[in-house]
C-alpha positions as CSV (number, residue, x, y, z in Angstrom):
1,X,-23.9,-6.6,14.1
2,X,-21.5,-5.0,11.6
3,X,-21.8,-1.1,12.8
4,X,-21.6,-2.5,16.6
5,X,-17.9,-1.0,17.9
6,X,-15.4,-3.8,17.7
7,X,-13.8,-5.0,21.7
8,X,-10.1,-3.6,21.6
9,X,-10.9,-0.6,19.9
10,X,-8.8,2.0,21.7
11,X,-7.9,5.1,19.5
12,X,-10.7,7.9,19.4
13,X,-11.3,8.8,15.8
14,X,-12.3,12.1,14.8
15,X,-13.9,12.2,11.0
16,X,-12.3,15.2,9.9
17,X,-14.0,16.0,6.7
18,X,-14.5,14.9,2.8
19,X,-13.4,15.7,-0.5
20,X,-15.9,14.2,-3.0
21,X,-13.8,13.1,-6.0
22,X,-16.3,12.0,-8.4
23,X,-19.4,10.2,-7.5
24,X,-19.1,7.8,-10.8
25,X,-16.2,6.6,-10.4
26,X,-13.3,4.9,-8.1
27,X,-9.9,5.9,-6.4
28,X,-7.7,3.6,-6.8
29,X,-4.1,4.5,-5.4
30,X,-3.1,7.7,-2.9
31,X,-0.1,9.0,-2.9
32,X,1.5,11.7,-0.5
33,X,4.3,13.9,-1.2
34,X,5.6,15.2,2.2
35,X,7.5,17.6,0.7
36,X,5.1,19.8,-1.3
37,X,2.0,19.2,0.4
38,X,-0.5,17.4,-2.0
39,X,-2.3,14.1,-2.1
40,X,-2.1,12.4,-5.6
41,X,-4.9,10.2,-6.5
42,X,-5.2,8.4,-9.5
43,X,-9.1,7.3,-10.3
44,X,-11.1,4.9,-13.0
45,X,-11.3,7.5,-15.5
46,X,-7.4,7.6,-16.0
47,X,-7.0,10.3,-14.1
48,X,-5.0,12.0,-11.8
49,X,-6.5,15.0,-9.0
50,X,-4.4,16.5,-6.7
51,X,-5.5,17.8,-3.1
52,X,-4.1,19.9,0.0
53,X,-2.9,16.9,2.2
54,X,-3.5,18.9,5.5
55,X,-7.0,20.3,4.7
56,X,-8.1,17.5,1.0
57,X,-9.1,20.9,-0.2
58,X,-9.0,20.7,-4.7
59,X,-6.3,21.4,-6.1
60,X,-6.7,20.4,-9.5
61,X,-6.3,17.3,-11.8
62,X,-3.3,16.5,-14.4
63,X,-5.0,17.4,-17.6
64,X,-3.4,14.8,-19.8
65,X,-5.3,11.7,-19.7
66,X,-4.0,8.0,-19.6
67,X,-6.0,6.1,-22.4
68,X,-5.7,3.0,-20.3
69,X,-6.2,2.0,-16.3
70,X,-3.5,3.4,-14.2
71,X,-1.6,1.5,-12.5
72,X,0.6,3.1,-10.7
73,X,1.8,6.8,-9.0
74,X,4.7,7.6,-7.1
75,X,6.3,11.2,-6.5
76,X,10.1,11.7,-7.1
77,X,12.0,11.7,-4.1
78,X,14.3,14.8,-4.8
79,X,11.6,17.0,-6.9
80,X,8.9,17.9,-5.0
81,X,6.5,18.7,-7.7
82,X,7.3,15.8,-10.4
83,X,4.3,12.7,-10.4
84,X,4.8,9.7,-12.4
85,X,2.5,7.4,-13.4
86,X,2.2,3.9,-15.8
87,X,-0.7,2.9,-17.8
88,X,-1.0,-0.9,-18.2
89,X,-0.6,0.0,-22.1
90,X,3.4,0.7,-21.4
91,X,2.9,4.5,-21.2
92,X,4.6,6.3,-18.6
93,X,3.8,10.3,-17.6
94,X,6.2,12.7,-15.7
95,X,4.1,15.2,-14.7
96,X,5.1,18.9,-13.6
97,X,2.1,19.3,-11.0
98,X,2.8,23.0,-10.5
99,X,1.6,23.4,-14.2
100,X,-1.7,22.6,-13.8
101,X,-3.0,23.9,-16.7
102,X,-1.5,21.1,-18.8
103,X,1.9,22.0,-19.2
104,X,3.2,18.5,-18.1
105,X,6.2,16.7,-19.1
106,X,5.3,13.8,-21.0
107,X,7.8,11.1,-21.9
108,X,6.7,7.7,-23.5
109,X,8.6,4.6,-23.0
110,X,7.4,1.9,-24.7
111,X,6.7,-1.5,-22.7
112,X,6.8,-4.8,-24.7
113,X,4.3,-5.8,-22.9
114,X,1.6,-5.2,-19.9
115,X,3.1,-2.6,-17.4
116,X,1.5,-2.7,-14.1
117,X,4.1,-0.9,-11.5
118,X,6.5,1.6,-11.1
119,X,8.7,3.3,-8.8
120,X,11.6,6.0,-8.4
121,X,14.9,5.2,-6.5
122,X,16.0,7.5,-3.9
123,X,18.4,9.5,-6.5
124,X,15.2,10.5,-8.6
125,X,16.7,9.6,-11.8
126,X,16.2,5.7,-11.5
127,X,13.4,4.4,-12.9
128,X,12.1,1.0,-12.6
129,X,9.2,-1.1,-14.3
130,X,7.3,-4.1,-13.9
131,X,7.1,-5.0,-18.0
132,X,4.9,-7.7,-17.9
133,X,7.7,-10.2,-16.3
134,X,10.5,-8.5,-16.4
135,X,12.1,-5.9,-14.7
136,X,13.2,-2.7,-16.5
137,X,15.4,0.3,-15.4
138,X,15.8,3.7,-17.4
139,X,17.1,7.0,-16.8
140,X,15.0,9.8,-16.3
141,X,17.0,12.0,-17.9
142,X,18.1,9.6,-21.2
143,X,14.2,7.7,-20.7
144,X,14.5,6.2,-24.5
145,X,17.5,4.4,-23.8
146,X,16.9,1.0,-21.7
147,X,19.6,0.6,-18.9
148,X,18.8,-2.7,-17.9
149,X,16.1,-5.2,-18.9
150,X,16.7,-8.3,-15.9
151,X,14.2,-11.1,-17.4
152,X,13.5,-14.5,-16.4
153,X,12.9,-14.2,-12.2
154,X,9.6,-14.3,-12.3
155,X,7.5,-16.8,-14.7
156,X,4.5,-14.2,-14.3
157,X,3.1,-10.9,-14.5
158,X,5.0,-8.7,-12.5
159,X,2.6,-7.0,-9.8
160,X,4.8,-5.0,-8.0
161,X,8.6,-3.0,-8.3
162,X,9.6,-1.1,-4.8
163,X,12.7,0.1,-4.2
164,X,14.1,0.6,-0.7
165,X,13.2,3.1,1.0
166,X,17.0,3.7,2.6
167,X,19.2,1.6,0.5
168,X,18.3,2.9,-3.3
169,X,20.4,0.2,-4.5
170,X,17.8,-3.0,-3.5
171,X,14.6,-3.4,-5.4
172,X,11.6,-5.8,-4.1
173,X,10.1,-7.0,-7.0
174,X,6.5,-9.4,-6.7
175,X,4.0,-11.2,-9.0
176,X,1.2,-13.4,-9.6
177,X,3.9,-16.0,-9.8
178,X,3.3,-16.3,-6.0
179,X,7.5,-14.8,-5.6
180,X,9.0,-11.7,-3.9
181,X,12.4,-10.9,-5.3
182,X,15.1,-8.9,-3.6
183,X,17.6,-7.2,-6.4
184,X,21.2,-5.3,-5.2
185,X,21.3,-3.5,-8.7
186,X,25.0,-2.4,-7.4
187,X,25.7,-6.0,-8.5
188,X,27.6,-6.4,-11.7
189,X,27.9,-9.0,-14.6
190,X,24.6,-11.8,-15.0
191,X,21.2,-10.7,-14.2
192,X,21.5,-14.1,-11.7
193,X,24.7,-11.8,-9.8
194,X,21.8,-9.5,-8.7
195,X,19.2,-11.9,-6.9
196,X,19.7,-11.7,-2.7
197,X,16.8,-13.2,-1.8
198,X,13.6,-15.1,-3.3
199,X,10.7,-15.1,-0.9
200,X,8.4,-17.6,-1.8
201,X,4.8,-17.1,-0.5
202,X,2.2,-19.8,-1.9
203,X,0.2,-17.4,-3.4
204,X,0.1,-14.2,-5.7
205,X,1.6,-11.0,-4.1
206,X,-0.7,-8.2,-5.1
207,X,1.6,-5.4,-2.9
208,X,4.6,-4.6,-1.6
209,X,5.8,-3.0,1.7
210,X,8.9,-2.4,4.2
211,X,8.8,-2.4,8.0
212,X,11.3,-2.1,10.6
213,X,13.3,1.0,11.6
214,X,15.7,0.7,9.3
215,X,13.4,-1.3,6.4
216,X,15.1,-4.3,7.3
217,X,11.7,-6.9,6.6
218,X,9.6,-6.8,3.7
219,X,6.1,-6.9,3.7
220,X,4.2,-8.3,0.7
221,X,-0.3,-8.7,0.5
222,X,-1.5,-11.6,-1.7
223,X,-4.9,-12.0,-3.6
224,X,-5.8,-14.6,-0.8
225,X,-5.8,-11.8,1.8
226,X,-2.8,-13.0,3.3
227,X,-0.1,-10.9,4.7
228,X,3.7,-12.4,4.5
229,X,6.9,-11.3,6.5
230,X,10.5,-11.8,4.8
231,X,13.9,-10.7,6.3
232,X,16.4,-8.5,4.1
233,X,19.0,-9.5,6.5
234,X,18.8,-13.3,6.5
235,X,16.2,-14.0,3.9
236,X,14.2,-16.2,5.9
237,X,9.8,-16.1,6.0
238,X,9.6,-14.3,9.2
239,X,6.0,-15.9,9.4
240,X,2.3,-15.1,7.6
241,X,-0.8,-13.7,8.9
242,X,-4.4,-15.7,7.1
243,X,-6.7,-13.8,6.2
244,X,-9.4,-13.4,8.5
245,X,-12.2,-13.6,7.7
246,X,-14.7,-14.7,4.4
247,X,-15.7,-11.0,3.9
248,X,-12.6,-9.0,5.0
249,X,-9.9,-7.9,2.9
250,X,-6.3,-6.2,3.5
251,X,-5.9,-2.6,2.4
252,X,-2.8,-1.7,3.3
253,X,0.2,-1.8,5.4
254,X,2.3,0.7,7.1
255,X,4.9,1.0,9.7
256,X,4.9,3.6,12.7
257,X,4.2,4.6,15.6
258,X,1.3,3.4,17.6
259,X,1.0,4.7,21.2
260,X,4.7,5.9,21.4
261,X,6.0,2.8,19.8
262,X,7.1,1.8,16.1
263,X,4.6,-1.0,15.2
264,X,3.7,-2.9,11.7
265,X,0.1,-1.4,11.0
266,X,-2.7,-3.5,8.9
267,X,-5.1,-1.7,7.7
268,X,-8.4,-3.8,6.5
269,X,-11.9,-3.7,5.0
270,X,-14.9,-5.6,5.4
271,X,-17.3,-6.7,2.2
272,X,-20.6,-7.1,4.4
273,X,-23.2,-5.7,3.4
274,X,-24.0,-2.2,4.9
275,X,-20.7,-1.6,6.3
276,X,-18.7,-2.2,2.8
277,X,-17.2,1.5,4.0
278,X,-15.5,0.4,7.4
279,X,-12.0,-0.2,8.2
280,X,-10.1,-1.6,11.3
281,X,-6.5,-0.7,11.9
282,X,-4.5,-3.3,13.8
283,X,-1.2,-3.8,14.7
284,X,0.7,-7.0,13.9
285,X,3.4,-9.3,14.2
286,X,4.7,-11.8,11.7
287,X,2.3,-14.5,13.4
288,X,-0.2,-12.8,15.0
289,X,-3.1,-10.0,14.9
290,X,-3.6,-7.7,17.6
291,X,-7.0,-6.6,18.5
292,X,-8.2,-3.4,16.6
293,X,-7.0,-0.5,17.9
294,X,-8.8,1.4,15.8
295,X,-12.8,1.2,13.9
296,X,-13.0,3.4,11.0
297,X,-16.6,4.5,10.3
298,X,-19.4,6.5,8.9
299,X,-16.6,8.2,6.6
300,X,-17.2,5.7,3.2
301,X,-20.6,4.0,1.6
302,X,-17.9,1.8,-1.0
303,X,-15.2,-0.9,-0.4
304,X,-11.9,1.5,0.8
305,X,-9.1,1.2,-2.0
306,X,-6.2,3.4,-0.1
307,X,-5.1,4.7,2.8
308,X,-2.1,7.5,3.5
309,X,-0.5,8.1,7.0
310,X,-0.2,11.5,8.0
311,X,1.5,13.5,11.0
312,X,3.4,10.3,12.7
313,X,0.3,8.2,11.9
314,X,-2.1,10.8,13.9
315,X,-3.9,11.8,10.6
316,X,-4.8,9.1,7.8
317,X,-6.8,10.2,5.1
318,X,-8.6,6.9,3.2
319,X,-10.4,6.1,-0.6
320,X,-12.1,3.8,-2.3
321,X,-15.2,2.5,-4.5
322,X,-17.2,5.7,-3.2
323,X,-15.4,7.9,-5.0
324,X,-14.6,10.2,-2.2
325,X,-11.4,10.9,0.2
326,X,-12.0,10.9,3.9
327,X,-9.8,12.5,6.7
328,X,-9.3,11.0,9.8
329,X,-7.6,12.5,13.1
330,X,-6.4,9.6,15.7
331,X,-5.9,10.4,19.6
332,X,-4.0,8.0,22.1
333,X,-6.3,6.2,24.4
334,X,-6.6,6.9,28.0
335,X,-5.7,5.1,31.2
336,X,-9.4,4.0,30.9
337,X,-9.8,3.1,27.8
338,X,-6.4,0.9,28.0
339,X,-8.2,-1.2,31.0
340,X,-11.4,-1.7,29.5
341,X,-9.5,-3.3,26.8
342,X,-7.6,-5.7,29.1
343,X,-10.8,-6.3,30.7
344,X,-12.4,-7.3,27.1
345,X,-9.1,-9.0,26.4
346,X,-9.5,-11.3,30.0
347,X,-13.3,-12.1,29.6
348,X,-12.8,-13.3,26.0
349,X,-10.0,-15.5,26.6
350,X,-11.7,-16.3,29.8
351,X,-15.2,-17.4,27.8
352,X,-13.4,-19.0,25.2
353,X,-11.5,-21.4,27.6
354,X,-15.0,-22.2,29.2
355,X,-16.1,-23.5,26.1
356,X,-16.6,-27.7,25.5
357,X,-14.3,-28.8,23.4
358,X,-16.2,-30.8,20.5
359,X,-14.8,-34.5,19.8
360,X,-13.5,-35.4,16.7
361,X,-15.8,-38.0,14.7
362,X,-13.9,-39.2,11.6
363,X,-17.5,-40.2,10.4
């Protein structure tokens, strides 16, 4: 039974409240800027609405529109109120959110091709692009000169550009070609001078992520619902997790803490019918799944699309297909709840041992 409570759920959720975006049409990608206090979401009518991240009360939307999908959104690091966002057309917005009434800051840099990611180094000048399989960097502040176009690491459509979340001189780069490149743009001379590491995972990486106190493993999702581990510091596969199930799919990931300790957090949905709105949170190692710790619910009526991680991980606030954002407040188990769990955890490993083991026939 899909609404029944899954065993291991620990946290007790509180379903905070709703923002109804628009009712005909999706979210696609939140976005949180700590430092001025709004949610960005980007939606299937090219648009971009803003909300109060404490409360998801309206704040207004970005009144130029993209003429294409957006693909991405990312806040600059050192300007509170500057959004940028890519159109898979090659046009690129910078967006001065305090003007709400339309007086943005548009610039237009011209992709050769599909543009499907972008993302802001830590010195907010640095821009870089997925350009269909290349990887482009410009200056904000000169954005019709190219700095660097590095071609010919991937053989594919570039998914996914991330740069460190620390070190603003290593960019992750993914794509459909199945790789996860690690760049050290300090590098100089041939574009082959910058490559650290190539992760490759089997399948196309849809998503990138970093884990680890100091950002030291990347984390990348791919279209098979898989979730892959790579080291920074040895560039080694740390290990995979399948996907698992035939109607679940990953969401997200994040890295925080979970009762008091930093853990890597998957966040997934479910494509069942009925319950196409729920969504565990799990934590994870590089080969294994916990339990759930948590069963979002009751929230959603769509397949969830985002999710942002509030207050050390005690608020998340979640979109999707319905076209509305939820907020959700998290509190730690109890002593109870922790040994019902462990008593869940015993019986199951206890019933599956019991279990006949079924004989192989080769015919």
């Amino acid at each position: 039974n899909g609404d029944r409570p899954m065993a291991g759920v620990q946290y007790h959720l509180h379903h905070l409240g709703k923002a109804s975006h628009e009712s005909d049409c999706y979210v696609f990608q939140l976005c949180v800027s700590h430092a001025n206090g709004k949610i960005a979401a980007s939606n299937s009518k090219h648009t971009i609405k803003l909300y109060n991240k404490d409360t998801l009360q309206y704040l207004g939307e970005c009144k130029k529109k993209h003429q294409t999908e957006i693909r991405d959104i990312c806040w600059s690091p050192t300007t509170p109120d500057t959004l940028v966002s890519c159109d898979g057309w090659g046009t690129v917005l910078l967006w001065d959110t305090r003007q709400m009434s339309g007086q943005n800051l548009p610039i237009h840099i011209n992709a050769k091709e599909l543009l499907f990611s972008l993302d802001l180094a830590g010195c907010g000048n640095i821009l870089a692009l997925g350009d269909n399989m290349d990887t482009v960097l410009y200056d904000l502040r000169r954005p019709d000169v190219e700095l660097r176009r590095i071609e010919e690491f991937h053989t594919d459509e570039i998914t996914k550009v991330r740069f460190h979340p620390t070190q603003q001189n290593i960019l992750c780069t993914s794509s459909e070609d199945s790789l996860i490149n690690v760049l050290d743009l300090t590098k100089e001379g041939d574009d082959d001078d910058l490559l650290m590491w190539v992760f490759n995972t089997s399948n196309p990486v849809n998503n990138l992520f970093f884990c680890g106190d100091q950002g030291e493993c990347v984390v990348g999702l791919t279209t098979c619902e898989e979730v892959v581990f790579g080291s920074l510091e040895s560039g080694e596969m740390l290990g995979s997790l399948n996907r698992q199930s035939d109607d679940s799919y990953v969401i997200s990931c994040h890295y925080g803490p979970v009762f008091g300790k930093n853990e890597v957090v998957i966040f997934s949905g479910t494509k069942l019918e009925g319950v196409e709105g729920n969504m565990i949170m799990q934590t994870a190692i590089p080969q294994q799944y916990s339990p759930p710790v948590a069963l979002f619910q009751g929230g959603h009526s769509d397949m969830i699309r985002s999710v942002v991680c509030l207050d050390e991980m005690r608020t998340l606030v979640t979109a999707g297909e319905d076209g509305n954002l939820c907020m959700w407040k998290t509190e730690p188990p109890t002593q109870a709840d922790k040994e019902r769990v462990m008593r869940e955890h015993e019986a199951s490993q206890a019933s599956q041992a019991a279990k006949p083991k079924k004989k192989y026939k080769p015919y």
